[in-house]
N, C-alpha and C positions, 0 to 999 in steps of 0.2 A: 834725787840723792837720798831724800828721808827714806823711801821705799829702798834701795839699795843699801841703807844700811841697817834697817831691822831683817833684812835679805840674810848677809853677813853676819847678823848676832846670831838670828837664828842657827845656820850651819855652824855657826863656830860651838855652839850650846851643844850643839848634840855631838860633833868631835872631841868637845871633853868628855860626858857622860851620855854614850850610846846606848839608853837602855831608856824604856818607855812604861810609865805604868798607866793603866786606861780603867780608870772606874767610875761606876755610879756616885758614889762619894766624894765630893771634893776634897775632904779630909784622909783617904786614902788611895792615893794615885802614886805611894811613893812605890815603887818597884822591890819585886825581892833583889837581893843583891847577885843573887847567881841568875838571873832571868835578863836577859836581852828585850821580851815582849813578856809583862806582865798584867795580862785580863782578869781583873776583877769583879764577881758578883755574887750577891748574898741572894739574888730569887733564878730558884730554875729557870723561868723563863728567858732570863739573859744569857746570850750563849753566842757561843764564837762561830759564826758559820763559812763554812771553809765551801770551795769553789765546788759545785757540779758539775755533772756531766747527765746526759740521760744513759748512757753506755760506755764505758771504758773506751770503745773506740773513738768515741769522739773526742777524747783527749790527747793535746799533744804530746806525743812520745817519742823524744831525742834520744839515739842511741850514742854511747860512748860519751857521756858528757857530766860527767863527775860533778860538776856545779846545780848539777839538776837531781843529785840525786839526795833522796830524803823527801822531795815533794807530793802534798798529800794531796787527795780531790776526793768530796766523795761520789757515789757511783749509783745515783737514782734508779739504775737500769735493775739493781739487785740489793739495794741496800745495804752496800759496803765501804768500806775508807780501803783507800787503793796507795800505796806507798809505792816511788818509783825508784829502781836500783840503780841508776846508770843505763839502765839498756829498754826495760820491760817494768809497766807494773803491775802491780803485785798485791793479790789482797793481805789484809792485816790479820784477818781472819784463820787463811787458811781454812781448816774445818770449824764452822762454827756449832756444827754440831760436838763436838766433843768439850767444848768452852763454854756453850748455852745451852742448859737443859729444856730451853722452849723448843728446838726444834728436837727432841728428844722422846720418845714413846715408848714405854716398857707395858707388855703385857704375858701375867701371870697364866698357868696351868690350876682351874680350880677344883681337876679332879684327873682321876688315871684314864689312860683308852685300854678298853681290854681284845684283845683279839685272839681266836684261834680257828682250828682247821684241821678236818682227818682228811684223811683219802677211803673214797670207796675200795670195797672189799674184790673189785677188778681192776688189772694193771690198765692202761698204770697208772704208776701213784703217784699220789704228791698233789697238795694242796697251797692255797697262800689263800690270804683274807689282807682287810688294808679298812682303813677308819679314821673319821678327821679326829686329829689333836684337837680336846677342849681348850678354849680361852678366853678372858675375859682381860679387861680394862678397869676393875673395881676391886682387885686385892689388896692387903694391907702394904702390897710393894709394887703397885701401878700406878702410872698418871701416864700423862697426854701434854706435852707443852702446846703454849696458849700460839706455839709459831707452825706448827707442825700439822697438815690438816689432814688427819685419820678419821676413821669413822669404823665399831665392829660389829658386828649382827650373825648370828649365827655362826659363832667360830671363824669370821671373816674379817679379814682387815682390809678396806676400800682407802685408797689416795686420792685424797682428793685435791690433790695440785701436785702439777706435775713437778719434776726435778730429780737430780741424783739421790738416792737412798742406800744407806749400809744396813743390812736385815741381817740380824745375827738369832741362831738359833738354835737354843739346848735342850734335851732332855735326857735322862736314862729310862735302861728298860729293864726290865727281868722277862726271862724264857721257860718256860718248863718243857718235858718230853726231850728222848734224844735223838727228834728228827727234824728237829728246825735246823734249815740251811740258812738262810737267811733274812736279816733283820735290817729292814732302811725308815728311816725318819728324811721324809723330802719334803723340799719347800715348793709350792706348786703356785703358778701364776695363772687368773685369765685376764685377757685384752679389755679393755671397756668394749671395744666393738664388739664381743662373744663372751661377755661375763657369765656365763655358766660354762665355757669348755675351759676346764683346769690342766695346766700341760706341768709337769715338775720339770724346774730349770736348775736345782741343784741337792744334793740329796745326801748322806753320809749312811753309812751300813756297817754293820757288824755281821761275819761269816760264821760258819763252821769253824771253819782254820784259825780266825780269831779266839773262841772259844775250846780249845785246843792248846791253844798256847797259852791259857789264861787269863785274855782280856777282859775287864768287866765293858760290859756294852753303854758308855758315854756317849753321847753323839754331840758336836758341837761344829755347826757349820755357819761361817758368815759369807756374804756378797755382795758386791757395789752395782748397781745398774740404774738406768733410768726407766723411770717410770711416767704414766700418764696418769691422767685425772680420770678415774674410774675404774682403772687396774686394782687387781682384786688379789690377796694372797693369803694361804692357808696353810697348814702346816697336815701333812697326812701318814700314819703309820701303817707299815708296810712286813707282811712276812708272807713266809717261805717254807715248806716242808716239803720233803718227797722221799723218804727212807722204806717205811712201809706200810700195810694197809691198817683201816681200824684204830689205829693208835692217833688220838688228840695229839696238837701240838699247841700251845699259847703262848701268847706273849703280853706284857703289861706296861706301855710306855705309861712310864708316873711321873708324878704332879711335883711329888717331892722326894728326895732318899739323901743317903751319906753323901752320893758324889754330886748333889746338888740340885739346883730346883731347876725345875722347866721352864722354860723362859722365851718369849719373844719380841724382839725390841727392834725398832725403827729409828734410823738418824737419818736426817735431813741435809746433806752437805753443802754447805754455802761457799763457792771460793770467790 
């Protein structure tokens, strides 16, 4: 009886005031007043630790069921908090690249590429030349987060863990002579298995025709893909002449101008 009726106190205690404060201090356990569950502590090391999983999949995942949604788990497989909508969960994240500058990499242009090219004085004509973009990791507007495992050596930038990456990539150029046809800044990868054969997998160009109509030559290309541990990428300029003989043609992908600085930056996508 005695046991059933501290039973009964209890439940009835917590039907008047359903709200719970939990701290180290016995002097403050009283609850905020808007808090249902309020966890108190004055040392980081006290902390609320909410349910694991080693993979998302191993987590129960009811679909259609409104009472389950809102709950959190976190996700050892990738080190994220997974919130679930009703049907599917869901990182919290998103891109954590765009929210955390640790998985983030910016690397600077610390000088111009110069390129030119004539055609011999027998048809036909027409030349192109092509040179890696300088870069570095140690400009007044470079870092490397402490999440993100890069590595540069010789104008190269190696990954060193694999995962999705967004590689975005800018520079200008100027042209002289009026026989350059065309002008490409490409982003060129090799495989870890063949880290010397460089294949360009996406590129932006400026024409003739562009030049023509007035455009100054910007280039600014970004792209999403996955990558391995020891994949390699560079950035290389590219041109093009073939009007007539004799006659130089150059071109000067630079570092820095009016329409902005040369630039190339790695994010690391966590979902």
């Amino acid at each position: 009886m005695k046991k059933m009726y501290y039973a009964l106190l209890f439940s009835s205690g917590l039907s008047i005031n359903a709200q719970v404060g939990i701290s180290s201090n016995p002097a403050d356990q009283q609850p905020h007043p808007n808090a249902i569950l309020d966890v108190k502590s004055t040392f980081p090391a006290k902390a609320v630790m909410l349910p694991t999983v080693t993979q998302i999949g191993n987590a129960t995942d009811p679909d259609a069921d409104e009472a389950f949604k809102g709950a959190i788990i976190y996700n050892k497989g990738n080190g994220s908090i997974y919130e679930h909508d009703g049907t599917n969960w869901r990182s919290v994240y998103q891109y954590t690249a765009e929210l955390q500058p640790q998985y983030l990499a910016h690397f600077s242009r610390p000088s111009d590429l110069n390129l030119s090219c004539s055609s011999g004085i027998l048809p036909p004509y027409g030349c192109s030349a092509d040179g890696i973009i300088p870069l570095t990791g140690t400009g007044p507007s470079d870092f490397i987060g402490s999440l993100i495992k890069l590595s540069i050596a010789s104008n190269v930038i190696t990954v060193n863990e694999a995962g999705t990456y967004r590689i975005t990539y800018r520079s200008y150029a100027v042209f002289q002579g009026l026989n350059t046809d065309l002008i490409q800044l490409r982003l060129q990868k090799a495989n870890s298995a063949t880290p010397n054969s460089f294949t360009t997998i996406d590129y932006k160009e400026f024409t003739d025709t562009n030049d023509g109509l007035g455009y100054n030559p910007v280039f600014n290309g970004s792209i999403v893909l996955q990558a391995n541990a020891g994949d390699k990428f560079r950035l290389q300029g590219h041109m093009e002449s073939g009007l007539s003989p004799i006659i130089t043609s150059s071109t000067t992908f630079q570092n820095r101008n009016t329409y902005g600085t040369g630039e190339f930056i790695f994010e690391k996508i966590i979902l």
